[in-house]
C-alpha positions in Angstrom: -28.6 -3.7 -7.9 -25.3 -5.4 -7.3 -22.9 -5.7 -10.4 -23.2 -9.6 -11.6 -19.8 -11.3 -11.1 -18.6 -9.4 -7.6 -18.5 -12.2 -5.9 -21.0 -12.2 -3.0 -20.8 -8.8 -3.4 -21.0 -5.7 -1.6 -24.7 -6.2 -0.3 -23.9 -9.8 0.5 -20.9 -9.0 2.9 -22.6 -6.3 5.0 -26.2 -7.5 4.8 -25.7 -11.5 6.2 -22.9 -9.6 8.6 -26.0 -8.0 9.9 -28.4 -10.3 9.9 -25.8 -12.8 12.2 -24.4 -9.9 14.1 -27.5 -7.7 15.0 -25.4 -6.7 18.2 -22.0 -5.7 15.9 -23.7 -4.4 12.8 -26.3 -2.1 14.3 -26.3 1.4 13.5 -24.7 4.0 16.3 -23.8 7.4 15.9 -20.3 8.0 16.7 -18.2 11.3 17.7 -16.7 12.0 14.3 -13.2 12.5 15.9 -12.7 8.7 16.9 -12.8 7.8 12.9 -9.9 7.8 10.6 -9.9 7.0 6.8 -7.9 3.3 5.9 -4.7 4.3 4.5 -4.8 0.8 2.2 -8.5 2.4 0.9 -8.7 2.0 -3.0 -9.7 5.6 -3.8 -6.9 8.0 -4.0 -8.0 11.3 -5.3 -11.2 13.0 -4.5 -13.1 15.5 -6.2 -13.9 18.5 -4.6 -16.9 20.2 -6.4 -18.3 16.6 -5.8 -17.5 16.4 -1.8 -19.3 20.1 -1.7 -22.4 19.0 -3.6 -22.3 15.7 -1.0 -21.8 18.1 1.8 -24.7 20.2 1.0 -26.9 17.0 0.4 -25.7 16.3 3.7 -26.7 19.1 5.2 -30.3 18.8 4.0 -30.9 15.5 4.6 -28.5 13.8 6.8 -26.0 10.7 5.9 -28.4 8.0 5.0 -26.1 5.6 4.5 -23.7 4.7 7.3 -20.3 4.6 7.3 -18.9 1.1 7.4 -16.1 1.2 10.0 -14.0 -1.4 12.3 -12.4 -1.0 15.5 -8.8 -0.2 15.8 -7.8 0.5 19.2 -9.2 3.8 20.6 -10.6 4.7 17.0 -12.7 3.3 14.6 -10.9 3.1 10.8 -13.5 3.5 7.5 -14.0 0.7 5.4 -16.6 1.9 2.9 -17.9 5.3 3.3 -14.7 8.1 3.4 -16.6 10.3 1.2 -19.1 10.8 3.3 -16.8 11.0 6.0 -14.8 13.9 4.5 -18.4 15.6 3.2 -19.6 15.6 7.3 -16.2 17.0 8.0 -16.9 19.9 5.8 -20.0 20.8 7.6 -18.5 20.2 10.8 -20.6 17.2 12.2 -20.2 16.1 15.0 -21.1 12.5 14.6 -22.3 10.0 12.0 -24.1 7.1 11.6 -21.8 4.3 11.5 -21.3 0.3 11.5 -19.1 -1.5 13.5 -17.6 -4.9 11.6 -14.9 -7.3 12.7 -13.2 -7.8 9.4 -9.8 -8.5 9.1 -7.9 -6.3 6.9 -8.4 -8.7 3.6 -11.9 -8.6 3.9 -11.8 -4.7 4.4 -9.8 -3.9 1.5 -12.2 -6.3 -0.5 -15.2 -4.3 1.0 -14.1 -0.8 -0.1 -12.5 -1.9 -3.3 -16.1 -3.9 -4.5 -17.9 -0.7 -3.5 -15.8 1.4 -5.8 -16.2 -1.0 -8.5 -19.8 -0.9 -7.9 -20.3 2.3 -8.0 -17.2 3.1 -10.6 -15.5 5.6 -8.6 -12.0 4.3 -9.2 -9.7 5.8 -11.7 -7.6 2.7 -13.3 -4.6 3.6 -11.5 -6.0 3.6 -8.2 -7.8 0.0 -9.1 -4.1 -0.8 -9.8 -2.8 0.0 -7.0 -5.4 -2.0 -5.1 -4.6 -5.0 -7.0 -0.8 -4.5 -5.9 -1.6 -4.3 -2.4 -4.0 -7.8 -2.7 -0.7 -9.3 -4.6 1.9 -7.8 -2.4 0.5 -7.5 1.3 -1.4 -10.7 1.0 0.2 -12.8 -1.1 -2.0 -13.4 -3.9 -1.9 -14.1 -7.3 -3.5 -12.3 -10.6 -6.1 -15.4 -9.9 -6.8 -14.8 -6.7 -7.6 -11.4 -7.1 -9.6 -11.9 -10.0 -11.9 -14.6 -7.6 -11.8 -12.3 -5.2 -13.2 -8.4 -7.6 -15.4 -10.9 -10.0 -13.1 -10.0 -12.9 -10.9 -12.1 -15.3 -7.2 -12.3 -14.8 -6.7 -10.6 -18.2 -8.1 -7.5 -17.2 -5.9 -7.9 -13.6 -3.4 -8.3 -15.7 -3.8 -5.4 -17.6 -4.5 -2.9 -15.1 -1.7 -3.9 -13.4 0.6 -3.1 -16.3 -0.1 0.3 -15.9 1.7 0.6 -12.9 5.0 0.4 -15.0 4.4 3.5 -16.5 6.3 7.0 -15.3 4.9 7.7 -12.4 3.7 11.2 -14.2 1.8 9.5 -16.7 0.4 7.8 -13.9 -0.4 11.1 -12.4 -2.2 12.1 -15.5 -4.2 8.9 -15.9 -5.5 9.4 -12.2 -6.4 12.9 -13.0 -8.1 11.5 -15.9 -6.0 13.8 -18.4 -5.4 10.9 -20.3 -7.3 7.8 -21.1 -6.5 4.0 -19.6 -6.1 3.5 -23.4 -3.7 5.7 -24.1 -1.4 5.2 -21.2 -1.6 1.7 -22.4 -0.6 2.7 -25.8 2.2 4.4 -24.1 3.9 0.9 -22.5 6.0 0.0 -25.4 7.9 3.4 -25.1 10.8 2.5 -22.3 12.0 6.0 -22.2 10.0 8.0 -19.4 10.8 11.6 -20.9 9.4 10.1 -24.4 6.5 8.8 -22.7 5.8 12.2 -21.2 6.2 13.8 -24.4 4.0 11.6 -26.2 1.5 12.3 -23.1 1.5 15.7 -23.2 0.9 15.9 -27.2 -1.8 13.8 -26.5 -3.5 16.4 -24.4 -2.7 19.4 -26.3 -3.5 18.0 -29.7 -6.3 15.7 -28.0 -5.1 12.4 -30.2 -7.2 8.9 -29.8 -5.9 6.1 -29.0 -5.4 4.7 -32.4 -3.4 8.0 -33.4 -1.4 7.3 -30.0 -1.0 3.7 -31.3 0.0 4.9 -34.7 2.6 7.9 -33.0 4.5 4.9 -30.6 5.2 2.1 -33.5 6.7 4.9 -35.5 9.0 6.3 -32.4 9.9 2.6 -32.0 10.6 2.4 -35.0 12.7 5.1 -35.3 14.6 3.9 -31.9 15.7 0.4 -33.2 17.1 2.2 -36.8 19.0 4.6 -34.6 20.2 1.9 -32.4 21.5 0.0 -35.5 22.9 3.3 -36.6 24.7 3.2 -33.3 25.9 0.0 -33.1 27.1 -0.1 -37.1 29.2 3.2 -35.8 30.3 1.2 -32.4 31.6 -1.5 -34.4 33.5 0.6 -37.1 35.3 2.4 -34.1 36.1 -0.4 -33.0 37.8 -1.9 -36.4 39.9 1.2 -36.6 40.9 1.0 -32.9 42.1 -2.8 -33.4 43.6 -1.9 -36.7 45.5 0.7 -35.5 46.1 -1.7 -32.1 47.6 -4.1 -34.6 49.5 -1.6 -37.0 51.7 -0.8 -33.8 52.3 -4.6 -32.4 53.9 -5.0 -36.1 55.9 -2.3 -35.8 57.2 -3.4 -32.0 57.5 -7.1 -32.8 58.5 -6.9 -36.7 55.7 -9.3 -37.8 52.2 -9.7 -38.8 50.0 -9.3 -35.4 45.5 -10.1 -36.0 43.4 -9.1 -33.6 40.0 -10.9 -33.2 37.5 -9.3 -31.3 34.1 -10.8 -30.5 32.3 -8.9 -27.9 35.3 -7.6 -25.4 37.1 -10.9 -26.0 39.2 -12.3 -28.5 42.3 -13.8 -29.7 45.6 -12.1 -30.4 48.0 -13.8 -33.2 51.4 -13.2 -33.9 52.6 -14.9 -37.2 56.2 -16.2 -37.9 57.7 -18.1 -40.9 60.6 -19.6 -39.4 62.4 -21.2 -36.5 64.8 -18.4 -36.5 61.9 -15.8 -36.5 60.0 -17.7 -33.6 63.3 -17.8 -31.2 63.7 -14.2 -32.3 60.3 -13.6 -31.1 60.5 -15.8 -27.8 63.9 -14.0 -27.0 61.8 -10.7 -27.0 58.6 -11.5 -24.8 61.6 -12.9 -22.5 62.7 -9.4 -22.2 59.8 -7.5 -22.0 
């Protein structure tokens, strides 16, 4: 049954295709050395004890379903199907059952990533990463993509957002470690090693997202009273350094001297209280 809001869906792109195509979309077997996985392909990781529990299924009963493929010069690159692909591989087939489509590489990368969905194999950051490859190889906005997956362009939005994280948290969201709720919690932290310190307490004490929520206001919290702390002790440097500044421009001009900072510009002022005390003071910048 196909997921409602996909779109046309999976079924609906490959099923008309064959239907008009008979002569493209037929099944062949194919030497298992002329296919190549889709280096744009959604899915990133792959579990192992699941590709040897596919194999052996394989091995039993064959590939039932075929491996949805396009032609790309002398080979034949997967569009839906590398699991099975890499499951044959383990047994050493020598060819599979595949279909041949003439998709462009927008429709294929719209192919394998509504399979995933369909059948949730996608971790969030690999549905991420997807998303940026729509928005950054062809040019399309968070409402585009939305269209294009059947979702809103909140939860685009969203996923996306995860991409901003370390790229270790985003390691340990992929390897499902940690939750997509938790690394979400995480996004208001802009220090990485913080981040990864939050992360790993999450595992080892095995906190929920609400505690993770609770744990990051506080270290913001903390952050902005030491930055005030900072910036109090920046600016009371910096009245001592002018005061002192000023202490010696007395002492080498023989009057009152003010310095007025704001922000790495200011104003220097040299009092006098005469005409005799301002030629005096003329006469001297003349010399210097």
């Amino acid at each position: 049954m196909i997921k409602k809001g996909l779109g046309k869906g999976l079924a609906a792109l490959i099923k008309d295709d064959i239907k008009e195509n008979p002569s493209i979309s037929g099944i062949i077997e194919m030497d298992i050395n002329k296919i190549q996985p889709d280096k744009n392909q959604p899915r990133k990781i792959f579990d192992e004890q699941s590709l040897e529990e596919l194999a052996l299924s394989i091995k039993n009963v064959g590939i039932i379903s075929p491996i949805i493929v396009k032609k790309k010069g002398e080979f034949y690159e997967i569009i839906s199907g590398e699991r099975r692909f890499r499951a044959a591989k383990k047994i050493k087939l020598k060819k599979v059952p595949i279909i041949v489509k003439e998709y462009d590489d927008l429709q294929s990368l719209e192919v394998a990533l509504i399979e995933n969905i369909q059948r949730e194999n996608l971790n969030p950051i690999e549905e991420a990463l997807t998303y940026k490859v729509f928005q950054e190889k062809f040019k399309l906005n968070q409402e585009k993509i939305a269209e294009k997956v059947g979702k809103n362009r909140t939860t685009i939005s969203n996923a996306m957002r995860l991409l901003k994280l370390d790229e270790n948290i985003q390691e340990l969201v992929m390897e499902l470690k940690i939750s997509q709720g938790h690394a979400r919690a995480l996004l208001p932290i802009s220090d990485s090693k913080i981040q990864m310190e939050v992360a790993e307490k999450i595992i080892k004490e095995e906190l929920s997202v609400r505690e993770v929520e609770q744990l990051v206001k506080k270290i913001i919290k903390e952050q902005k009273e030491s930055n005030i702390k900072k910036d109090e002790k920046i600016k009371q440097n910096s009245k001592e350094i002018y005061s002192d500044i000023s202490k010696q421009l007395n002492q080498i001009l023989g009057t009152k001297v003010n310095i007025k900072d704001n922000k790495n510009k200011g104003k220097i002022e040299i009092e006098y209280y005469s005409e005799e005390e301002l030629d005096r003071l003329v006469c001297l910048f003349k010399k210097i």
